[in-house]
Every structure is written in C-alpha cells, then in structure tokens.
ChimeraX commands (.cxc) that place a marker at each C-alpha (Angstrom):
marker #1 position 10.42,-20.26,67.37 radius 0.5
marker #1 position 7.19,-19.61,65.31 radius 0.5
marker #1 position 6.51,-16.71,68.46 radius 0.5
marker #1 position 10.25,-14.83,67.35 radius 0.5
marker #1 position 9.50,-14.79,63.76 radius 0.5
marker #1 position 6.18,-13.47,64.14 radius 0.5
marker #1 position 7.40,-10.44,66.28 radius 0.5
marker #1 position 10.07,-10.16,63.63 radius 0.5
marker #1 position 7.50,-10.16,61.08 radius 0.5
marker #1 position 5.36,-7.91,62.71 radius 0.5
marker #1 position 8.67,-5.12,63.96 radius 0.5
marker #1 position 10.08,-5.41,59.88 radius 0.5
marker #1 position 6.43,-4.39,59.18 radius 0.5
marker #1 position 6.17,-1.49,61.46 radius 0.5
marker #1 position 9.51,-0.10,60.79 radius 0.5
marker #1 position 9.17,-0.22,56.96 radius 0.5
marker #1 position 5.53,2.00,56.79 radius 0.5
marker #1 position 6.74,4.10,58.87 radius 0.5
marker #1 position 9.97,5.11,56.84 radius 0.5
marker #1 position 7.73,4.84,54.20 radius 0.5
marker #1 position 5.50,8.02,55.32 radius 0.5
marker #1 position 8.67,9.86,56.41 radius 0.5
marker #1 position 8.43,13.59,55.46 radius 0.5
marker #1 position 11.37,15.48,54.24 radius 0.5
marker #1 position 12.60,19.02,55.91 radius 0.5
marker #1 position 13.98,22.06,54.40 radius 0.5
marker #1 position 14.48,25.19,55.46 radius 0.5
marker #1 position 15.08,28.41,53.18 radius 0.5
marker #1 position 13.96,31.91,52.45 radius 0.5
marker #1 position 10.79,32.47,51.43 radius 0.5
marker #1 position 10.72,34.33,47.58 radius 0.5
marker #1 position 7.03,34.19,46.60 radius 0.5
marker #1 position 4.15,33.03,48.59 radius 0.5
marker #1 position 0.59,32.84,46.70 radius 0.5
marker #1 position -2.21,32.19,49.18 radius 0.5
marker #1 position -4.77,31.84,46.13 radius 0.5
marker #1 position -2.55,29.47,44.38 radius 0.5
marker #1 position -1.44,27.63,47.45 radius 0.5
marker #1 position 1.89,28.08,46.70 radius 0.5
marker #1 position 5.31,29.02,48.27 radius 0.5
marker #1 position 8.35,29.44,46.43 radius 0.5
marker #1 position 11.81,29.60,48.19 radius 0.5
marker #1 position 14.97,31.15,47.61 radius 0.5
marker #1 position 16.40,28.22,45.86 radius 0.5
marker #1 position 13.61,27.58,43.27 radius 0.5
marker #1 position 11.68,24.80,44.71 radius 0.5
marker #1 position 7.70,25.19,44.80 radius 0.5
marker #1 position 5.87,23.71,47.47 radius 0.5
marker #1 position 1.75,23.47,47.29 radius 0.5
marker #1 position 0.83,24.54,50.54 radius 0.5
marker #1 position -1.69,21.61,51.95 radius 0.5
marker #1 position -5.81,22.56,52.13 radius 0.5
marker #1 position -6.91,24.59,55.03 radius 0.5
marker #1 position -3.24,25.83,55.32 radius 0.5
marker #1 position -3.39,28.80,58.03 radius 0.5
marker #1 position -0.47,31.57,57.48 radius 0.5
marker #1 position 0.79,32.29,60.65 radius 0.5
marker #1 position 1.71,35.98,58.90 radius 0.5
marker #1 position 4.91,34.61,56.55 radius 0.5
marker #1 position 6.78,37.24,54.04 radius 0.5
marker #1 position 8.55,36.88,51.82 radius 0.5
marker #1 position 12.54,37.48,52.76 radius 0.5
marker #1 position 11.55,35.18,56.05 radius 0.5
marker #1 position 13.21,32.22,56.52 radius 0.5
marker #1 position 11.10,28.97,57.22 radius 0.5
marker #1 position 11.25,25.21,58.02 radius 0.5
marker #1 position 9.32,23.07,55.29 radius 0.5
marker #1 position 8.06,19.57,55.89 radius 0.5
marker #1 position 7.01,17.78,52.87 radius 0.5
marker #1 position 6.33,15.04,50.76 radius 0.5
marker #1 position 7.22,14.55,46.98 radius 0.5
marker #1 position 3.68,13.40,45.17 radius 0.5
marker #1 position 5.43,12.41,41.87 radius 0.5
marker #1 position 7.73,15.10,41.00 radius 0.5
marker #1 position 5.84,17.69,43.06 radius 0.5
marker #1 position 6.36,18.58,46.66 radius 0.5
marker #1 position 3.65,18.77,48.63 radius 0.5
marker #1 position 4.14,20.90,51.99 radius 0.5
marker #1 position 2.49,19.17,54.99 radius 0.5
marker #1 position 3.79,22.22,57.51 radius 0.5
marker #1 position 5.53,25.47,57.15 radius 0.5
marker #1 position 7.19,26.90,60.18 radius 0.5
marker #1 position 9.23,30.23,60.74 radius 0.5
marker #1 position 12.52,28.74,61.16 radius 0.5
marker #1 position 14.37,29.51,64.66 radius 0.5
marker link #1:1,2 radius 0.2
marker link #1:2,3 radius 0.2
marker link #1:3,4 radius 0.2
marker link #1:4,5 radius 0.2
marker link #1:5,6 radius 0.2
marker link #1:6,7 radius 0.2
marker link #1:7,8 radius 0.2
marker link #1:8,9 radius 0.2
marker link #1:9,10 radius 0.2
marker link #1:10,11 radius 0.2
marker link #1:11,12 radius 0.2
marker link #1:12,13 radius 0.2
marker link #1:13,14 radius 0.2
marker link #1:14,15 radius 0.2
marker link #1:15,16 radius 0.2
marker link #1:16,17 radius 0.2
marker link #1:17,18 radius 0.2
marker link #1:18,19 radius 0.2
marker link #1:19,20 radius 0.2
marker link #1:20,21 radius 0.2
marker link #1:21,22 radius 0.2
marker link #1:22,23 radius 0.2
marker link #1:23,24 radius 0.2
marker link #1:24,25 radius 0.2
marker link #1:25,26 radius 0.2
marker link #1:26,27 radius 0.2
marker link #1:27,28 radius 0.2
marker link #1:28,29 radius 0.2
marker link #1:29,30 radius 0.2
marker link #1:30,31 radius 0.2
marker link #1:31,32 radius 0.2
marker link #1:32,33 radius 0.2
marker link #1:33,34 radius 0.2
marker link #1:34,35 radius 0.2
marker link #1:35,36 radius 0.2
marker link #1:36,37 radius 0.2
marker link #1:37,38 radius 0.2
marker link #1:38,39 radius 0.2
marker link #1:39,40 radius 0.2
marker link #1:40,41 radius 0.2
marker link #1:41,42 radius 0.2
marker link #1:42,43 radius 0.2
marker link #1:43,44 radius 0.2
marker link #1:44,45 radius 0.2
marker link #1:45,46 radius 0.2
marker link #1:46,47 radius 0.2
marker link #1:47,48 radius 0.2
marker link #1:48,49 radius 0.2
marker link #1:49,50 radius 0.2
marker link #1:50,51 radius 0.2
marker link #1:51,52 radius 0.2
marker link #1:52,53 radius 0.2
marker link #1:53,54 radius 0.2
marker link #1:54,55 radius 0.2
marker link #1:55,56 radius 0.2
marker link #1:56,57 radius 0.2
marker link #1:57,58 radius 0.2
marker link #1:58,59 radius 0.2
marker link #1:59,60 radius 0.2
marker link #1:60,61 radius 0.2
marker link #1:61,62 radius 0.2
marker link #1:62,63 radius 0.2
marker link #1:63,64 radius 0.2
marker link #1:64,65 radius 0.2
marker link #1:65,66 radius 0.2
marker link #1:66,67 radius 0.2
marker link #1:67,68 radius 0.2
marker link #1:68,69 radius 0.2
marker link #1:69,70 radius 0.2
marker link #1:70,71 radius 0.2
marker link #1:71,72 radius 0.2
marker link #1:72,73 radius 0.2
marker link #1:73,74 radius 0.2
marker link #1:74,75 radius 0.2
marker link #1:75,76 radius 0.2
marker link #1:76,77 radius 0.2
marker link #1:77,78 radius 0.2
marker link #1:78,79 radius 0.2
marker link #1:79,80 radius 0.2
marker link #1:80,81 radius 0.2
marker link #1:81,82 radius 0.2
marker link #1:82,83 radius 0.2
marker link #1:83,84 radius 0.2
marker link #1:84,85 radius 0.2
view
C-alpha cells in the first residue's frame, strides 16, 4: 500500500510541473518585427519579446508564423518563432 501511494505521489508530481512549464502557441501575421528591440508584433496586436540569442531565420513582415510562448506577468515571452506551414 505505502509502494501505490508513493508512485501516486511521485506521477501527481510529474504531471503537475510539467503542465506547469507548458508553453502556449499562436500563429498570426507578422506586422512589425524589431531585431534591436527584440520584438515581434503580430497582426492582432500582441507583442512578443523575442528570447536572447534569437536567430531570424529571414521573417517579414506580412509572413505568417507559429509562436510558442510563455506569459512572464502580463508579458509574453516568445521561446520559438517558426514560419507557419
């Protein structure tokens, strides 16, 4: 008995953190995208800061992309930005 509520213990643990660190997706048009400011702006009005050592694989603005993210606070904080397929 103690065994089965340990590995209960342990698989509630596990499957908690992990939703916990779950990033969010979007996808959307690209409307501004400031490489000094780290910053990329979609069609809808939501401002993502692009994450440090972010490499542009060559985005534009019009493109449409996939955004994974995370909200710090109230800001969202891009953790990969993808040309959308």
């Amino acid at each position: 008995m103690r065994a089965l509520l340990t590995s209960l213990t342990i698989i509630s643990a596990i499957s908690l953190s992990s939703a916990a660190f779950a990033a969010n997706t979007t996808t959307g048009t690209i409307r501004a995208l400031d490489a000094k400011a780290m910053t990329l702006t979609l069609k809808n009005g939501t401002s993502y800061r692009l994450p440090a050592g972010f490499k542009d694989p060559g985005l534009k603005v019009g493109e449409k992309v996939t955004v994974a993210y995370e909200m710090i606070g109230k800001k969202h904080q891009a953790t990969a930005v993808t040309p959308a397929q």
